[in-house]
N, CA and C of each residue as an Amber inpcrd file, in Angstrom:
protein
   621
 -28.7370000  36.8300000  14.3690000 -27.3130000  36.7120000  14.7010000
 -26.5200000  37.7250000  13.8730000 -25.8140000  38.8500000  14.4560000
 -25.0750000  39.1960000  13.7230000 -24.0400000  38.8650000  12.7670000
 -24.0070000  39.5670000  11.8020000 -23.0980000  39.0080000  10.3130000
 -21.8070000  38.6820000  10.7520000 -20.6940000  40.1030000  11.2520000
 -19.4760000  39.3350000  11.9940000 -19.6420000  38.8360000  12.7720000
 -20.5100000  37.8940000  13.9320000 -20.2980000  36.6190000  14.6240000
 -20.1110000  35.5400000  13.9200000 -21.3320000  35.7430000  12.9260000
 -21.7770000  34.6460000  11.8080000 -20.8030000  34.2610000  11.3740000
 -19.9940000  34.8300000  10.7020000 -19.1670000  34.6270000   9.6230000
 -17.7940000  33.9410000  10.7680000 -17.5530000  34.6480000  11.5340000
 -16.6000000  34.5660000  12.8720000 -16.9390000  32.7990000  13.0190000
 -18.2980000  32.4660000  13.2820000 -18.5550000  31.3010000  13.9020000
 -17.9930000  29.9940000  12.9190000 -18.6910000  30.4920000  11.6830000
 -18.4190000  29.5080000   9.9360000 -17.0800000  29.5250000  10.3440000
 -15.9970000  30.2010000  10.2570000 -14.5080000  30.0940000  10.4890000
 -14.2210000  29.5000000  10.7640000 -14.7060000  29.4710000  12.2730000
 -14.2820000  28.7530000  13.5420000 -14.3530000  27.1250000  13.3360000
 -15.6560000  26.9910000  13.2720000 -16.1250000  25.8640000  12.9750000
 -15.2240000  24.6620000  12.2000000 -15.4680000  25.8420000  10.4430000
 -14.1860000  25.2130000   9.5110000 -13.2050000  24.2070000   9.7760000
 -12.3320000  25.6930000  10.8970000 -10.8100000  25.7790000  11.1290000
 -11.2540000  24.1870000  12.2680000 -12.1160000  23.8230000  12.7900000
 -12.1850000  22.8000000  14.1590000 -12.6650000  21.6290000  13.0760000
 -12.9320000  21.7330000  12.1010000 -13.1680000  20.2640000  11.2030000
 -12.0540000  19.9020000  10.4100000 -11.0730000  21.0290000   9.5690000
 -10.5350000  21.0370000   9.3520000  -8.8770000  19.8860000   9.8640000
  -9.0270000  20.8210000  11.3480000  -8.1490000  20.2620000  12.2460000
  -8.4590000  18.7300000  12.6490000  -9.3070000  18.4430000  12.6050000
  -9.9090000  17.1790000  13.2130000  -9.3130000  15.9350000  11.7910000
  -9.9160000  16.5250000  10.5350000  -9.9000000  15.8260000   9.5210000
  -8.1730000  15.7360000   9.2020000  -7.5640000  16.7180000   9.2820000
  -6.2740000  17.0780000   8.8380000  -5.0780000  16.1480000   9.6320000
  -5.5440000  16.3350000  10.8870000  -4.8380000  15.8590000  11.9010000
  -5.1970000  14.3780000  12.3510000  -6.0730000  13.7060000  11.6790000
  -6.7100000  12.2730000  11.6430000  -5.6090000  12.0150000  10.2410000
  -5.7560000  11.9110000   9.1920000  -4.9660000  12.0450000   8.1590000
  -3.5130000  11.9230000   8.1850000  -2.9060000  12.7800000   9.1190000
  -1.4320000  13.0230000   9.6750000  -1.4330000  11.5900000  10.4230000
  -2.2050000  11.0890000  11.6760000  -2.0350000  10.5000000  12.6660000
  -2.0030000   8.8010000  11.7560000  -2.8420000   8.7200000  10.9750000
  -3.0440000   7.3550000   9.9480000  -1.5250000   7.1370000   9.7300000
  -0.8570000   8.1660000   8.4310000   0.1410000   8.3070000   7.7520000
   0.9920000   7.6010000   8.9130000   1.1490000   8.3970000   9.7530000
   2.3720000   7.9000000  10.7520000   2.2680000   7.2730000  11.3910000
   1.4410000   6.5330000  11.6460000   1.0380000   5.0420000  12.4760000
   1.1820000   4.0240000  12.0270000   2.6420000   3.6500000  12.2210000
   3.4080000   2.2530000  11.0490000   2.9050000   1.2460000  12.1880000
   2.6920000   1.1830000  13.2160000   1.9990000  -0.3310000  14.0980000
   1.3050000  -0.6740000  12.5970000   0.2270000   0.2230000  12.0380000
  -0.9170000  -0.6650000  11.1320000  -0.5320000  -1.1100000  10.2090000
   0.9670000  -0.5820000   9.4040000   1.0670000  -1.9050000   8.7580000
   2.0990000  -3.0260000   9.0110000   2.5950000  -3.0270000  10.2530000
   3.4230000  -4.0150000  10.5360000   2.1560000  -4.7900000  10.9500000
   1.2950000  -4.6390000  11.2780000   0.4700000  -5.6660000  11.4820000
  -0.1390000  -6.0980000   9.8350000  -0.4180000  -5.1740000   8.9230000
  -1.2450000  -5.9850000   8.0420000   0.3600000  -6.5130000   7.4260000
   1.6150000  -6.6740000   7.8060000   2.8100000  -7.5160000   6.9490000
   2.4040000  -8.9240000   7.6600000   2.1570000  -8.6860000   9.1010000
   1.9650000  -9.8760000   9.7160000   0.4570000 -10.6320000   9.7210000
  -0.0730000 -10.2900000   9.7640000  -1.6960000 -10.9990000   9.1300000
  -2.0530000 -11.7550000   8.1340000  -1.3710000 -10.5040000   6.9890000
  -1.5140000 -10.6330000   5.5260000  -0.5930000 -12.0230000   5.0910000
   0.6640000 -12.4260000   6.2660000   1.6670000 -12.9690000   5.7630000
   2.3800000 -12.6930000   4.3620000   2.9350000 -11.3090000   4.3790000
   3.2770000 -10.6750000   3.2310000   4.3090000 -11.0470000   2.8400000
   5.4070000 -11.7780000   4.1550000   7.0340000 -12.5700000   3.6630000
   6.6020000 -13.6820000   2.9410000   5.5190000 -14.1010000   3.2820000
   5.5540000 -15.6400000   1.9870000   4.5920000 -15.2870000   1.2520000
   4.0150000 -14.3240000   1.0940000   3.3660000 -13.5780000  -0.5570000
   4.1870000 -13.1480000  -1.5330000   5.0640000 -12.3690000  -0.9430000
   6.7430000 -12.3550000  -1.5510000   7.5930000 -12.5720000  -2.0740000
   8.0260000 -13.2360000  -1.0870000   8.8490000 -14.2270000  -0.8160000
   9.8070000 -13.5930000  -0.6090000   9.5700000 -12.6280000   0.1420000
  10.7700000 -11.5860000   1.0480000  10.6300000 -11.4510000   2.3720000
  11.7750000 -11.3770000   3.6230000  11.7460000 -10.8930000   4.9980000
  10.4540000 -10.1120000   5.0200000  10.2400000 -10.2660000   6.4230000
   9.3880000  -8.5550000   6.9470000  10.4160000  -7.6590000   7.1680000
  11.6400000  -7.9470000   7.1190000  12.3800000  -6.8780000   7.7950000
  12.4390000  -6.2080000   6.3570000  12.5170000  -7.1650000   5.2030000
  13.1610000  -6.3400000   3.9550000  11.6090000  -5.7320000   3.6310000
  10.7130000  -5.8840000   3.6580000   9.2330000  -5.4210000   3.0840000
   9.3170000  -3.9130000   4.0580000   9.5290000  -4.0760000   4.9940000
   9.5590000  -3.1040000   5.8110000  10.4840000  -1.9000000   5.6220000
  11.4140000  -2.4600000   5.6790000  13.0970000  -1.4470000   4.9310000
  12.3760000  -0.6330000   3.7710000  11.8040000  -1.3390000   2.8900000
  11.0270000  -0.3620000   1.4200000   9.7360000   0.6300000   2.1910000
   9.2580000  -0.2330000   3.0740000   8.2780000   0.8750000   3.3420000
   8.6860000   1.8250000   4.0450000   9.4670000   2.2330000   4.9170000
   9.8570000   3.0750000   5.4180000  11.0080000   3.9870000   4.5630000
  11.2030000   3.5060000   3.6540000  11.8120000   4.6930000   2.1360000
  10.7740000   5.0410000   1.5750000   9.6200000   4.6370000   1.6210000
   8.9110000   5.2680000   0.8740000   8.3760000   6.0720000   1.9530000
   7.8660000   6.1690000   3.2640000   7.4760000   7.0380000   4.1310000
   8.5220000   8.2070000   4.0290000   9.9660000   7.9170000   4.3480000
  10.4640000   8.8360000   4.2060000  10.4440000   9.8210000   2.7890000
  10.5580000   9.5080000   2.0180000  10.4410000  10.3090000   0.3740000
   8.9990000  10.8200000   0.7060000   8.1180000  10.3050000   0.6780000
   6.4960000  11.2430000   0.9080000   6.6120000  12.5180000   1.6990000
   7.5970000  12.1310000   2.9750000   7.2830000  13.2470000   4.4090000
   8.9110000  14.7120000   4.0520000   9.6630000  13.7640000   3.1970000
  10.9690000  14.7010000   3.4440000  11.3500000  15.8190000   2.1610000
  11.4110000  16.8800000   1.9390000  11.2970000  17.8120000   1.1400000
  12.4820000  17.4760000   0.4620000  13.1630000  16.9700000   1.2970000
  15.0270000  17.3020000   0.6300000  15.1950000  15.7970000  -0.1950000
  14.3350000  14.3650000   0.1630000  14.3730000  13.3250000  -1.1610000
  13.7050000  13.7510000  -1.8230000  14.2680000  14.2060000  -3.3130000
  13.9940000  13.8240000  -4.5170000  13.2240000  13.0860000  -5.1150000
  13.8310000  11.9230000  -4.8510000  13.7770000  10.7510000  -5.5590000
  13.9650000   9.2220000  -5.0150000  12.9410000   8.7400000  -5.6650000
  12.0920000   7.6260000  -4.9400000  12.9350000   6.3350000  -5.5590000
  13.9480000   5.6910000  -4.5430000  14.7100000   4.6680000  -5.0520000
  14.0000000   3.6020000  -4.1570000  13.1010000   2.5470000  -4.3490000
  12.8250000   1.0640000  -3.2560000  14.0830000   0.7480000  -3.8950000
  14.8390000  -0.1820000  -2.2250000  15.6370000  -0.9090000  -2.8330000
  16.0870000  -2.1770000  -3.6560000  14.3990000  -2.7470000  -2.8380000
  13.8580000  -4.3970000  -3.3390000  13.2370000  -4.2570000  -4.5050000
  12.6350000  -2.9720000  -4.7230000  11.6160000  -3.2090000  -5.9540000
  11.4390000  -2.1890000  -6.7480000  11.6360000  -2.3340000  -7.9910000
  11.5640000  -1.5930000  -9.5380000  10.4890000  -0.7540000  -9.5890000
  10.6180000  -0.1530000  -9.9450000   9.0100000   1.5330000 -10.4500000
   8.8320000   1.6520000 -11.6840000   7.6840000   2.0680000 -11.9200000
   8.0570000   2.6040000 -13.6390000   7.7970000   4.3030000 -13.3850000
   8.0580000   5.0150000 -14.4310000   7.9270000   6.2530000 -14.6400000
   5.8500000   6.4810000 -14.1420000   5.5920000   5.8130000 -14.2180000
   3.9460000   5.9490000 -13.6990000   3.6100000   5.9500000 -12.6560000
   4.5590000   4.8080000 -11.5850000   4.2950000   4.6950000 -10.4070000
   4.9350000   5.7160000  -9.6830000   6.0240000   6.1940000  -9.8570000
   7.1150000   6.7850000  -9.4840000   6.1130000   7.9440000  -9.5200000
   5.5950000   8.6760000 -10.2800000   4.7250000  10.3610000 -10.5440000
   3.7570000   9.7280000  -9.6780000   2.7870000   8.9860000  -9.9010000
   2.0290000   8.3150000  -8.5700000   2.4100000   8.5670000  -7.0180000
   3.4600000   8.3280000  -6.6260000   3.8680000   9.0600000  -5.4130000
   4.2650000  10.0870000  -5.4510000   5.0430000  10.8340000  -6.4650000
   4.9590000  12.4060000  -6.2650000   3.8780000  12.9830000  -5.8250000
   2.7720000  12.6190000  -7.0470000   1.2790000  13.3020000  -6.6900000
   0.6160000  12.8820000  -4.9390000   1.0740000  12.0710000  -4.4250000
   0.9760000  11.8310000  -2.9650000   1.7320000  12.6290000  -2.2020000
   2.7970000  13.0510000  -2.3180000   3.9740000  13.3410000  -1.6360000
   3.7350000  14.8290000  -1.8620000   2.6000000  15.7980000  -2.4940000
   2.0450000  16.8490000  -2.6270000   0.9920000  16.5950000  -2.3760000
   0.2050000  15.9380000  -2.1880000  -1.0960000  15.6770000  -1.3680000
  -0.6850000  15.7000000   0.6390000   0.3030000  14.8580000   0.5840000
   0.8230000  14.8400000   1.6800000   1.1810000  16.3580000   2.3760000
   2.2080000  17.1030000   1.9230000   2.2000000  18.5940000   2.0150000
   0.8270000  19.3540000   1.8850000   0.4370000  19.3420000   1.4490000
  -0.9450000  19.9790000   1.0460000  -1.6420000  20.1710000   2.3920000
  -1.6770000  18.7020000   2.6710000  -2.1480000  18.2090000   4.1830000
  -1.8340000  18.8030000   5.1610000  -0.6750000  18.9110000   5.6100000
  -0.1310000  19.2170000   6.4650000  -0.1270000  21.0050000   6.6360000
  -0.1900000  21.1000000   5.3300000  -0.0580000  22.9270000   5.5220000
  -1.4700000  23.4380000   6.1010000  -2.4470000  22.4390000   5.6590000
  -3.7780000  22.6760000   6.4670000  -3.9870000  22.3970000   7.6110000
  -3.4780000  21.5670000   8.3260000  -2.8970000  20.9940000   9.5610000
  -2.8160000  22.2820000  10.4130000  -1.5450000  22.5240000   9.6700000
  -1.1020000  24.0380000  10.7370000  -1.5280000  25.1880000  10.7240000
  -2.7880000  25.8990000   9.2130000  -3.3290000  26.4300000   9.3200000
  -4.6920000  26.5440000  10.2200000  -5.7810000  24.9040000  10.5920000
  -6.4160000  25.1390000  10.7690000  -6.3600000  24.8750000  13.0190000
  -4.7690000  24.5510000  13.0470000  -4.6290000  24.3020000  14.2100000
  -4.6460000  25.9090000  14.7960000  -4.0910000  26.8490000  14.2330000
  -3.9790000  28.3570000  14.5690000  -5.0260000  28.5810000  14.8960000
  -6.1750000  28.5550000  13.8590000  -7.6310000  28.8260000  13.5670000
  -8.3240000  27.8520000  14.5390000  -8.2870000  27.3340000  14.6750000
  -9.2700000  26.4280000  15.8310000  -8.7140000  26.9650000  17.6370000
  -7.0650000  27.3330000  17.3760000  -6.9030000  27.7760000  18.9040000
  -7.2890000  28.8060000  18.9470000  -7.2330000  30.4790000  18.2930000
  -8.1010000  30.9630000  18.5490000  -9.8730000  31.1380000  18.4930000
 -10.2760000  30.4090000  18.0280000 -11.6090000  30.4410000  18.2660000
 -12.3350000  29.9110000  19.4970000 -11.3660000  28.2190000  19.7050000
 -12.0030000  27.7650000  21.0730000 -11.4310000  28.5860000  22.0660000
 -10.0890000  29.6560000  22.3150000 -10.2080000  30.6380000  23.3630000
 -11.5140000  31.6960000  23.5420000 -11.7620000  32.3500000  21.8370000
 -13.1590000  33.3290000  21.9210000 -14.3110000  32.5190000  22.3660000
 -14.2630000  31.3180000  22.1460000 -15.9520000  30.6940000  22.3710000
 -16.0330000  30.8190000  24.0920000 -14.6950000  30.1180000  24.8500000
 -14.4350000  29.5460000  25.9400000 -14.4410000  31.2210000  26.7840000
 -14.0180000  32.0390000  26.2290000 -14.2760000  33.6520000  26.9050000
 -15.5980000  34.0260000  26.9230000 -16.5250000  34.2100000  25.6540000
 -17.4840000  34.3630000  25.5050000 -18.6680000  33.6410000  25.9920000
 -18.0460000  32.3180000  26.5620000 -18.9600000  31.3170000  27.0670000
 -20.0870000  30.9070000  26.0540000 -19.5310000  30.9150000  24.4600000
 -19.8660000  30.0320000  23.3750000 -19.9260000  28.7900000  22.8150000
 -19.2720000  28.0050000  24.3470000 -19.3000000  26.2510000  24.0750000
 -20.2840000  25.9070000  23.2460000 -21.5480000  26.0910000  23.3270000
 -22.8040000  25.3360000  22.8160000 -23.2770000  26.1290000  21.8440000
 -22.7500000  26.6280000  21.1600000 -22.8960000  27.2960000  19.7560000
 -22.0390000  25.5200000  19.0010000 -20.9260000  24.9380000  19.5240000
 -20.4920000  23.8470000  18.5870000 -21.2610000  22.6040000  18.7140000
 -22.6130000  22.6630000  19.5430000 -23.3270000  21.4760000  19.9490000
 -23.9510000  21.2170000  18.6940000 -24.2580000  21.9090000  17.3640000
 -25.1980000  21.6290000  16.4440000 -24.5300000  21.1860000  15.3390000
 -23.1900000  22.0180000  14.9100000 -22.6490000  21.5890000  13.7040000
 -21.5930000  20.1590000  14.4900000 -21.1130000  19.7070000  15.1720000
 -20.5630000  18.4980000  15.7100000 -21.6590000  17.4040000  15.6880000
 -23.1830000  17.6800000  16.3520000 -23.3500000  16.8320000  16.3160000
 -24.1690000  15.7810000  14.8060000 -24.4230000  17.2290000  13.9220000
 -24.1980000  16.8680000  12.8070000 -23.0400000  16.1110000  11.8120000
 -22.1470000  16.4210000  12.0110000 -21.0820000  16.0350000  11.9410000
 -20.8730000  14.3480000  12.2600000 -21.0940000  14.5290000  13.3290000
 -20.5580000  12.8090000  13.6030000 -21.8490000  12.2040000  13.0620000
 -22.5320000  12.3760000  12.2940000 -23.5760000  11.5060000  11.5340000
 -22.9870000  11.0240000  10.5310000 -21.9460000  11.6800000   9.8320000
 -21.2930000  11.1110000   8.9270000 -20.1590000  10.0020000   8.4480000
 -19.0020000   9.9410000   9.5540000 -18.6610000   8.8210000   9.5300000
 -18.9730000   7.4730000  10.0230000 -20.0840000   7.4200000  10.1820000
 -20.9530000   6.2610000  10.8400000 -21.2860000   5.4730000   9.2460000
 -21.9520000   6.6180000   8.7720000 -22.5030000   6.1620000   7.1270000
 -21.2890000   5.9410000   6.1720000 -20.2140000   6.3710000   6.1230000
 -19.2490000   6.0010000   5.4070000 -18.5780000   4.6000000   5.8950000
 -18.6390000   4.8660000   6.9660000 -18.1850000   3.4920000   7.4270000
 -18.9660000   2.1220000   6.8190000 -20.3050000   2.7540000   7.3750000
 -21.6360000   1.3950000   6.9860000 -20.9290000   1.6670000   5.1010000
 -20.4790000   2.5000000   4.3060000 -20.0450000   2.4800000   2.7010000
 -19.0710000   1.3770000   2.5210000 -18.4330000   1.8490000   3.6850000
 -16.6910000   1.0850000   3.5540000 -17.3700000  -0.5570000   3.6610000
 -18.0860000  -0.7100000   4.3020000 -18.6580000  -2.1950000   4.9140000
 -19.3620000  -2.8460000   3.8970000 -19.6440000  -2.2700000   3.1290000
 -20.4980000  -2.8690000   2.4520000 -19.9660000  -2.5970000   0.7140000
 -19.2780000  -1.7820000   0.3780000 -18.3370000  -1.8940000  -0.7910000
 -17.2920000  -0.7130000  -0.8170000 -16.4880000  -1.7660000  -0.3330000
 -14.9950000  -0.7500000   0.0300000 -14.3240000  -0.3580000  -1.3210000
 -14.4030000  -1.3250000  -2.3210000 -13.7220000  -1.3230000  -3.7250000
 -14.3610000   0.0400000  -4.2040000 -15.2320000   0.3500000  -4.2500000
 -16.2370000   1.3370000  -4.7890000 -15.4800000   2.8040000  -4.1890000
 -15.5070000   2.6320000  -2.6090000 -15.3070000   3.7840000  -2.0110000
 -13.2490000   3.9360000  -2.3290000 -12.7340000   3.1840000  -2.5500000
 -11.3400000   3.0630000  -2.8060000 -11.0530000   3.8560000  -4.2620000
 -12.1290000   3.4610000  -5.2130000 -12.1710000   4.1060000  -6.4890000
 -12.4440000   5.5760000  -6.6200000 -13.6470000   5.9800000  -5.6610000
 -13.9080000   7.3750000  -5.6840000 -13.3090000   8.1300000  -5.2190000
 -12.2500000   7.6620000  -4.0740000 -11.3460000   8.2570000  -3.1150000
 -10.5150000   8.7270000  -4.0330000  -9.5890000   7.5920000  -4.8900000
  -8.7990000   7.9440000  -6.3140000  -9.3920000   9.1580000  -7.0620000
  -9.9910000   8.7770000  -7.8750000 -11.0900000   9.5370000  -8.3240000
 -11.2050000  11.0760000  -8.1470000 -11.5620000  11.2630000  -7.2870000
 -11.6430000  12.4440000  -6.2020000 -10.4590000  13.5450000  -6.0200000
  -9.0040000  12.6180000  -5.8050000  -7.9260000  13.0490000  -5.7850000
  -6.8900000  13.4360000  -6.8950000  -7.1590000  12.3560000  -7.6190000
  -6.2060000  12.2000000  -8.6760000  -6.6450000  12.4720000 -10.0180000
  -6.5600000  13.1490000 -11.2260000  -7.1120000  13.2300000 -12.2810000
  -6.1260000  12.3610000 -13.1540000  -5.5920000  11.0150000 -13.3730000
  -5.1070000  10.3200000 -14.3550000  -5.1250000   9.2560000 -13.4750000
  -4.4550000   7.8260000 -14.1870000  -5.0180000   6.6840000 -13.8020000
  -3.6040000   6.3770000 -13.2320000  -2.7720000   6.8410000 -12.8210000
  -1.0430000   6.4970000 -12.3100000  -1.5830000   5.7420000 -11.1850000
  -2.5330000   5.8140000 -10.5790000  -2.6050000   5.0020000  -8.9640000
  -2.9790000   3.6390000  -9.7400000  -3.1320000   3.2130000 -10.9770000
  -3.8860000   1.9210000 -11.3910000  -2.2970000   0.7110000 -11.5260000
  -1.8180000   0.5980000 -10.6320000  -0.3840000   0.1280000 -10.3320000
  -0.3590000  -1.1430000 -10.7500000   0.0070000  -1.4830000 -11.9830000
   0.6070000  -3.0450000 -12.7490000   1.6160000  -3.6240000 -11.9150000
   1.4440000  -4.8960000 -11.3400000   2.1550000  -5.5320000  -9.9420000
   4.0570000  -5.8510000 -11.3060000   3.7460000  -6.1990000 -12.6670000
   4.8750000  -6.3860000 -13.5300000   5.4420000  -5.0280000 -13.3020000
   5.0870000  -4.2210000 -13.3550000   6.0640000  -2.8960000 -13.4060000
   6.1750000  -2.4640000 -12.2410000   5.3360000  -2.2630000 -10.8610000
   5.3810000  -1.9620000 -10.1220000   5.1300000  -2.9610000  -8.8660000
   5.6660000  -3.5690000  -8.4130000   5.4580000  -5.0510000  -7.8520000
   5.2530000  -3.9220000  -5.9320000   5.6910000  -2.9010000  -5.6950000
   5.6140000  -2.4360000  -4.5420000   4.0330000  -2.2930000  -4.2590000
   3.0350000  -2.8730000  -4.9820000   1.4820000  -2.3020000  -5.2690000
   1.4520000  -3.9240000  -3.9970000   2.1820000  -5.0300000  -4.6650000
   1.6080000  -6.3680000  -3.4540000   2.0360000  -6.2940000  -2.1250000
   2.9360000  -5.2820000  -1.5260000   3.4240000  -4.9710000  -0.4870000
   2.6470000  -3.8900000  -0.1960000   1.5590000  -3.3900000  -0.7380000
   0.6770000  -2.1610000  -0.1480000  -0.4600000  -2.9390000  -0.7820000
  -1.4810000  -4.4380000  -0.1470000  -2.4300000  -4.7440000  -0.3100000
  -3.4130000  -3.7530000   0.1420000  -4.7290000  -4.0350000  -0.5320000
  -6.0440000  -3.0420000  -0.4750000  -7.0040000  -2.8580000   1.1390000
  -6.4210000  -4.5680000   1.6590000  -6.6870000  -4.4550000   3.0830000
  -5.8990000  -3.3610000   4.0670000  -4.8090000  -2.8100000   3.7710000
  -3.8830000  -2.0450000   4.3950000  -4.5490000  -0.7620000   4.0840000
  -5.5460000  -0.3500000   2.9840000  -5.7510000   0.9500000   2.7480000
  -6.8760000   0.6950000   3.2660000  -8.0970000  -0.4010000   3.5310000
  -8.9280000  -0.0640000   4.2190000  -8.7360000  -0.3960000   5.7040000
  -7.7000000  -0.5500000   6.1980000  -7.4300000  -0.9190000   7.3900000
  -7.4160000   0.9940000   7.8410000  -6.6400000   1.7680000   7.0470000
  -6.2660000   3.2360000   6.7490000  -7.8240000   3.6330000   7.4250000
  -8.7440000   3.4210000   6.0970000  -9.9090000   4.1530000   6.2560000
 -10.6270000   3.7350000   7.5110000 -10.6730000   2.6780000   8.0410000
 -10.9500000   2.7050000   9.2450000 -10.6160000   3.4010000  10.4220000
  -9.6510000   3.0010000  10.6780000  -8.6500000   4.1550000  11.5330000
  -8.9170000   5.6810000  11.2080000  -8.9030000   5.9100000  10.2610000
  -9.0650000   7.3050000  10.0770000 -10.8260000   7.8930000  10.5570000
 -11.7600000   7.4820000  10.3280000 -13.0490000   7.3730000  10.6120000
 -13.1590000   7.5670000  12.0050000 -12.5730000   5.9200000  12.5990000
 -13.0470000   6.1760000  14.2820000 -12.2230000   7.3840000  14.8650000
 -10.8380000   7.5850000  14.3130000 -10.7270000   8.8390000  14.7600000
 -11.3380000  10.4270000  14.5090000 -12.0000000  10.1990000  13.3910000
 -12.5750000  11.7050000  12.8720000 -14.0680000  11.6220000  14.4330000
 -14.6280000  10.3780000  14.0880000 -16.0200000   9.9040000  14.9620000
 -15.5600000  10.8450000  16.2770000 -14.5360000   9.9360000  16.8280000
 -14.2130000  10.2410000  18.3010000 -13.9180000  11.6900000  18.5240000
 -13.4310000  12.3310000  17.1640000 -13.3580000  13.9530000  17.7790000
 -14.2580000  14.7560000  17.8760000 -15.2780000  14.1760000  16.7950000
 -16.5860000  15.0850000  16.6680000 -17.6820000  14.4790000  18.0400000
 -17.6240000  13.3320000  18.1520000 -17.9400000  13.3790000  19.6860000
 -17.9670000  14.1200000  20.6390000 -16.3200000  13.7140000  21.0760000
 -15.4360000  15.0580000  22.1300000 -16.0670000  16.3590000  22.0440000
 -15.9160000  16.8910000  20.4650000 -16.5710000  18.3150000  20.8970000
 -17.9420000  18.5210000  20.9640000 -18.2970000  17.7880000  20.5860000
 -19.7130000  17.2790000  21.0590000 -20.2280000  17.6500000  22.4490000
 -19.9880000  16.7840000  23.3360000 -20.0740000  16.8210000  24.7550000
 -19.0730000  18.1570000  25.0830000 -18.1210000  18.2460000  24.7350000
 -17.6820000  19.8290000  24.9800000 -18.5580000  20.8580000  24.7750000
 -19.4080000  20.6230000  24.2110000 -20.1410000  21.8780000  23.7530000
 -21.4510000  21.7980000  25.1320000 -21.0380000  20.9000000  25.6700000
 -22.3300000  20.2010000  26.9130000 -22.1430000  20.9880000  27.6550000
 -20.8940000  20.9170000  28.1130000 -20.3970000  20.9850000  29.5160000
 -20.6570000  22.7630000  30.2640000
């Protein structure tokens, strides 16, 4: 195989996992159905002992401060921060950007490549690394299933180099309004959607 295809193909590829992962990530974030359902499951107004409407009102200030360049500053109205928790969502709220700038980089990068593959009649050059691919969130999942606490830690871990995500409910009481079921409710969702794309191109690469 020649070197510039080669290298052309690695790109491509990248830029189409990239997009998949990036844009699964985006789609979680902004999919408030999942936690109006874990307010309602969880029965989070009488864990509380606040409305859903008011649990809700905070969460959607805090969505907004994560997504909006121009807040500053992270005021809940129901509930107190400390200087720990508060840098805790900064460091999200640049994870969040981070995200997104890859988003739109690897959406560029994936449209031109699936035009060169789809000219070149290179569909099934993506039949090998996809279907590799979807081997993997199957097994993370079977991780999540079998010790989610573990995979919740490394995720931290992974991301964050200080312990600010280790949220004291006395100083930071917004930690019982973001139970651990809501973040693996996250990782789920996020999975079957990564699964289902690497599928898709999967059988795209069939056709």
């Amino acid at each position: 195989m020649p070197r510039p295809y080669a290298l052309k193909r690695a790109a491509g590829v990248t830029s189409l996992l990239l997009l998949i992962i990036t844009s699964s990530i985006a789609f979680v974030i902004l999919f408030t159905p999942l936690y109006h359902f874990t307010v309602w499951f969880h029965d989070l107004p009488l864990r509380l002992g606040m409305s859903a409407e008011t649990i809700l009102e905070n969460y959607y200030v805090l969505i907004r401060y994560l997504h909006f360049p121009w807040i500053t500053e992270l005021n809940l109205p129901d509930f107190p921060s400390s200087e720990s928790g508060l840098f805790h969502f900064y460091e999200v709220k640049i994870l969040f950007y981070i995200n997104y700038g890859f988003l739109l980089l690897s959406a560029i990068g994936s449209v031109i490549y699936l035009k060169y593959i789809k000219r070149n009649q290179l569909k099934w050059t993506l039949r090998t690394p996809f279907f590799l691919a979807s081997l993997v969130p199957p097994a993370l999942l079977f991780f999540l299933a079998v010790n989610f606490d573990r995979m919740f830690v490394i995720f931290h871990e992974l991301f964050f180099n200080n312990d600010a995500w280790l949220f004291n409910p006395a100083t930071d009481p917004i930690i019982l309004a973001l139970p651990q079921e809501f973040f693996m409710y996250c990782f789920i969702l996020f999975f079957l959607l990564v699964e289902g794309a690497f599928l898709f191109f999967y059988k795209y690469s069939k056709i």
